[in-house]
N, C-alpha and C positions, 0 to 999 in steps of 0.2 A: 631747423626744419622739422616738422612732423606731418606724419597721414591726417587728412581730414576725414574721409567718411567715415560712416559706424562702420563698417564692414573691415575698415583697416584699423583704423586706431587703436593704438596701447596694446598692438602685438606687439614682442618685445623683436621679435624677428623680421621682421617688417620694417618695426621702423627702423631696425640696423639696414636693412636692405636700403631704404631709401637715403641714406648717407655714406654708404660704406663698398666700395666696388669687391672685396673678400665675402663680401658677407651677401651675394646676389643668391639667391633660389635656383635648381636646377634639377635636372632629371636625377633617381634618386632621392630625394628629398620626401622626409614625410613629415607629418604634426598637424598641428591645428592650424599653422601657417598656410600650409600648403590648401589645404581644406578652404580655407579662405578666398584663397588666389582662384580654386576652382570655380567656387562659386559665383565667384565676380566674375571671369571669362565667362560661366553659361547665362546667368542674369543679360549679360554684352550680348549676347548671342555667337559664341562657340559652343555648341550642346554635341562635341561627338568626343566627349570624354566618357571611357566606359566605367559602367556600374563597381566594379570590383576597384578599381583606383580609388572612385568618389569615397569608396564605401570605409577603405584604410588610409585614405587623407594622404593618399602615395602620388610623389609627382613620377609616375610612369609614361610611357610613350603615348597613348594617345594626349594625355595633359600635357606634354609637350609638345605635340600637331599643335595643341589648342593653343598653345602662349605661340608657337611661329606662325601662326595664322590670323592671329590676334596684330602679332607684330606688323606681320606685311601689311596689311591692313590697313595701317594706321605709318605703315613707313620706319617704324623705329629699329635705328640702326646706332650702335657704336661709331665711337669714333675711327676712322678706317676702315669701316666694314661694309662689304659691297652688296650685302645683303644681309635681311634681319638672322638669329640667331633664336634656341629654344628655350635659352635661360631668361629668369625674372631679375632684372639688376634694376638699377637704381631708376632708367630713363623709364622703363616698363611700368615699375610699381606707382612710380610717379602719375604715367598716363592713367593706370589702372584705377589710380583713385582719385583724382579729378574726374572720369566718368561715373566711377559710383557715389560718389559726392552730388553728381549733377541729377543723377538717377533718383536717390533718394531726396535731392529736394523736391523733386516733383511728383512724389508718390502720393496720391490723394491719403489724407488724416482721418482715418476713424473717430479718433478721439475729439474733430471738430464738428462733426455730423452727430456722433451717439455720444453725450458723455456717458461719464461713470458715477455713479449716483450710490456712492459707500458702495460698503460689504455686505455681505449676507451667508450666514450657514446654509452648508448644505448637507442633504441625508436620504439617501439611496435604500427605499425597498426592498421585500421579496419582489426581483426580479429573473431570480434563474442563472443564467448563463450568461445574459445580456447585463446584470449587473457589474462584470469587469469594463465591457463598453463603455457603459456610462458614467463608472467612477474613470475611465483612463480620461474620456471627455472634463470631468469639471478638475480632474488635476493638470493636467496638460494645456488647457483655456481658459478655464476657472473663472468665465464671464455668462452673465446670464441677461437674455432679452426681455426687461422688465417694462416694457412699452417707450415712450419717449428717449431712454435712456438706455444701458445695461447696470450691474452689480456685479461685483467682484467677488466670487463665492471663495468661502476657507474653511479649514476645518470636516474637510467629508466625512461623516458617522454614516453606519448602517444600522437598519431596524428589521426585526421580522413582524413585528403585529402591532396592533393600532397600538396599542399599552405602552409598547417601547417608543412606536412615536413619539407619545406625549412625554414621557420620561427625557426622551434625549432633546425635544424643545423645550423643556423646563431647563433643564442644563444651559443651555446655550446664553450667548452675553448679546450675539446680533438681534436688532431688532427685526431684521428682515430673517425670512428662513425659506430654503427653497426645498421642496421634498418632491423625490420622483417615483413614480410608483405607477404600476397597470393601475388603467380604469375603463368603467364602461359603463354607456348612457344610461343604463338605467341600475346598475348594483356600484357605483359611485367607485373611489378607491379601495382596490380589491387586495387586503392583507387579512391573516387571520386577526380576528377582534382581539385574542390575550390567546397567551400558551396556554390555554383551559382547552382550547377550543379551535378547529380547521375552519368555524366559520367566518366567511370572509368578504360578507358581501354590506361591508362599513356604511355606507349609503343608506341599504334599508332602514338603519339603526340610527344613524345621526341623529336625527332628529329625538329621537327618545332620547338619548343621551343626553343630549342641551338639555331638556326638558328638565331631569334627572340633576341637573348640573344649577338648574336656577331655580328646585327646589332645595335643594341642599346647600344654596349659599345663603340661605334662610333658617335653615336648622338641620336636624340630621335626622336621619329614617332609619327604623330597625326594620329589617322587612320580613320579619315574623311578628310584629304587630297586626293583629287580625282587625284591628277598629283605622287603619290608612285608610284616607280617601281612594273616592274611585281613578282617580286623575292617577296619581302615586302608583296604583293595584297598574293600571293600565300602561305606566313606564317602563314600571318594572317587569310586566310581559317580555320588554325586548329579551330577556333571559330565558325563555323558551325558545326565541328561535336564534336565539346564539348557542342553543345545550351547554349552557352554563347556570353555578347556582348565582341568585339575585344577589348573595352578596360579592362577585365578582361584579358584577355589571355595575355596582356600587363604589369598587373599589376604584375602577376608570372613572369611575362620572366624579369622584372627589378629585382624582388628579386632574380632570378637566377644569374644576372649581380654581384648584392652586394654577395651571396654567393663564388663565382668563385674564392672572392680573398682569401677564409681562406685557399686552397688547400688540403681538405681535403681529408684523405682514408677513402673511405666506403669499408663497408662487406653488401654486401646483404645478406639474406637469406630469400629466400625465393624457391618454389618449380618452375621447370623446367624455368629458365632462360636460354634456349639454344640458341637464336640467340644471337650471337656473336656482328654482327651490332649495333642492339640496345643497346646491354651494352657499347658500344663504343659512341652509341650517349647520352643515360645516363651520361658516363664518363664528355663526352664532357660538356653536360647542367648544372651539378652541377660543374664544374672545377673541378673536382677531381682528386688527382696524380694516383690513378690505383683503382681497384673496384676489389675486391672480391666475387663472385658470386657460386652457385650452377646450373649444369647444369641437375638436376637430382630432385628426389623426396625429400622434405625434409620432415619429421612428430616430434613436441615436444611430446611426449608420456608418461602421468602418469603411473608409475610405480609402479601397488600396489601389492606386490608377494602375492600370498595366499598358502597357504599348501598344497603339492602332497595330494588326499585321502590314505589308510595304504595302503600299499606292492605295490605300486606305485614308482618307480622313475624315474630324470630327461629323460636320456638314454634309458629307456624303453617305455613313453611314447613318445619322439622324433622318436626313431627309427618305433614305431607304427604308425606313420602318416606320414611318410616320403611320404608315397604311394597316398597321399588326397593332397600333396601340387602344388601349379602351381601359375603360375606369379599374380597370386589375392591372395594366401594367402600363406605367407611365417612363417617360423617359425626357430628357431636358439637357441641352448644350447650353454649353456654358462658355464666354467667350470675355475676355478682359477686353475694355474697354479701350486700356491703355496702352493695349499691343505689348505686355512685355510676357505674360503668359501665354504659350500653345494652347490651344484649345480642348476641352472636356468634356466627355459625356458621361451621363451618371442612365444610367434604366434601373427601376424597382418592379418587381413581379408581386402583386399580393397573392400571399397563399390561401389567408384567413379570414380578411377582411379583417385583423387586428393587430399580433406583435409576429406572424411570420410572412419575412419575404426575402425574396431575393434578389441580389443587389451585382449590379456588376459598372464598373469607370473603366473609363478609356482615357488614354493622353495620348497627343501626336507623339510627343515628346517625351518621354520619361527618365528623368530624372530626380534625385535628391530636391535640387534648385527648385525644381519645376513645381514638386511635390508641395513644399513647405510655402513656395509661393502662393499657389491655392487655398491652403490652411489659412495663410494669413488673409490672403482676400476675402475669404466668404467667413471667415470666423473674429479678423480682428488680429487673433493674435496666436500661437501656437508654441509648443518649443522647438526650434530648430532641431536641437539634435535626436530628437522621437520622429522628423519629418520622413525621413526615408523610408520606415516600414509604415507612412501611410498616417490618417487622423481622424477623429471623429466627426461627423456632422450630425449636427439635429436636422431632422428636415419634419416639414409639417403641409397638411394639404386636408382640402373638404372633400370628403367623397364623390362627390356631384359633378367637380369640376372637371375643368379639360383635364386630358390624361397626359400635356405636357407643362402641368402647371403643379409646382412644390415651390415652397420658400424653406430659406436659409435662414439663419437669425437675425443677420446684420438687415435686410428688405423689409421693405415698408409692406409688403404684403404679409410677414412676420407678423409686425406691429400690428397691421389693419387686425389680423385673425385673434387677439389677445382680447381677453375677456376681465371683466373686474366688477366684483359684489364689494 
């Protein structure tokens, strides 16, 4: 005999349980075992196991309400026993995982809706503060929404200025490369251009760049030659208003030359990339076969649910504010389909119309179980044991639109919002 589901299998404790009447679980009990057994009773629906048990994987009294109420439940009685009991033995563990067996074969498959379309590097900007968010996101999910499909990101570098950029996507072996970083419609990806210089407004300059970049893989330019063309005189201006000298501006436009031949796909992400132009001249500068871009808001957003206060729910509360909402502050319920997650609300306040705002989630129910459950709905996939203090979400949304409308990565409204030169 062994466990069938994922949730039980090839614990070694467990599966003694399910053979061994010494070897049954009970109050007292801690481990990873136990953690286990919780999880399955709140998945089942016993959710009145408290936070502090959940949190040291201890089978304390309320986890024990949960398995005698699990029991009666379901009628599971020893033999001679005139009513169920608090401990996990053989006939329990048994029940317990023939429903989570049943449970997860009916869990709708991400992986048959989005595949996974390889790997791809990843490398996080001057972002500030919000840069821990964002790397705890692609190491903790390490999945990215590349339109039809996702990629698998590895390897997370960071950069502070365009110079390092190119430097650490010369390095890299994936062909695909995803880099996150502020931006804005019209000063394009906003990092300083090299450690010469605070200037940071990349976009103005792209285009000189390129330029710089597909003269120079024709020959080379001394630019204290006083007999340059006027074309070359005119590239090389971009060095005024970077206040650097031209033979910096020189020295990036060669690393752009050496970059050109890996042919790489980048994904940008970052917020309102909407000229068109520029991501073309982007395109251009890094060689790259096509660019993935956002022409819209994008926000990584810590997701830490807290508890409706009592006689409070999701529905009621959403529907109560419906009336307070407008293009600054949006808010959206969130509801499984599949009836096995409590219900969610998420509200964003924009402060700036850019990277600040403020966020706050609600659960009926909160829990570890509950938590990681979410993660995995709206994300695919998450690490379990990070679930409890909460997860990251990208969310993304056009300004314009209704103010209870944001996508997640896994939605087609995702995909629809995804742009490609």
């Amino acid at each position: 005999m062994a466990l069938k589901s994922d949730q039980f299998s090839g614990d070694p404790a467990l599966e003694a349980c399910l053979v061994s009447d010494p070897a049954h679980v009970g109050p007292g009990a801690t481990g990873a075992h136990v953690g286990r057994i919780q999880r399955a009773l709140a998945i089942l629906g016993e959710l009145g196991i408290n936070d502090t048990e959940l949190s040291q994987q201890r089978y304390g009294t309320t986890t024990a309400d949960a398995v005698l109420d699990y029991k009666k439940s379901r009628d599971i009685r020893g033999a001679g026993q005139r009513t169920p009991d608090n401990i996990v033995g053989k006939m329990t563990i048994s029940k317990l995982d023939s429903e989570m067996a049943e449970y997860e074969s009916n869990l709708p498959s991400a992986s048959s809706v989005i595949p996974t379309l390889g790997t791809a590097g990843v490398q996080v900007g001057p972002l500030g503060w919000r840069r821990t968010i964002v790397a705890d996101y692609y190491h903790k999910c390490a999945l990215e929404t590349v339109g039809p499909g996702q990629v698998r990101t590895v390897g997370l570098r960071y950069y502070a200025t365009l110079e390092e950029l190119i430097d650490t996507l010369q390095a890299r072996s994936e062909s695909q490369q995803v880099v996150v970083n502020h931006g804005d419609p019209e000063r394009g990806l906003l990092m300083p251009f090299s450690k010469e210089t605070p200037y940071e407004e990349t976009g103005k300059q792209i285009a000189k760049l390129s330029g710089l970049a597909d003269i120079l893989e024709k020959g080379n330019i001394d630019p204290n030659d006083t007999g340059m063309d006027n074309q070359t005189r005119i590239l090389l201006g971009a060095a005024d208003y970077m206040n650097v000298a031209p033979a910096v501006v020189l020295r990036v436009a060669r690393k752009l030359v050496a970059l050109r031949k890996k042919n790489l796909v980048l994904h940008l992400r970052a917020c309102h990339l909407e000229d068109a132009a520029m991501l073309v001249a982007y395109k251009s500068a890094f060689g790259a076969q096509l660019i993935s871009y956002h022409p819209c808001r994008l926000l990584f957003l810590k997701m830490t649910p807290q508890r409706f206060k009592a006689q409070y729910t999701a529905a009621k509360t959403y529907e109560d504010n419906l009336p307070k909402l407008s293009m600054r502050v949006r808010e959206r319920l969130f509801d499984d389909p599949i009836g096995l997650l409590w219900p969610m609300l998420l509200a964003i306040q924009d402060l700036d119309g850019h990277t600040h705002v403020e966020s706050y989630i609600l659960i009926e129910h909160r829990n570890p179980e509950q938590i990681a459950g979410w993660a995995e709905f709206l994300l695919r996939e998450w690490r379990w044991q990070s679930a409890a203090d909460g997860f990251v979400m990208p969310v993304m949304w056009q300004d314009d639109e209704h103010p209870y409308t944001f996508y997640c990565p896994l939605e087609q409204g995702w995909r629809d919002k995804l742009q490609w030169v």
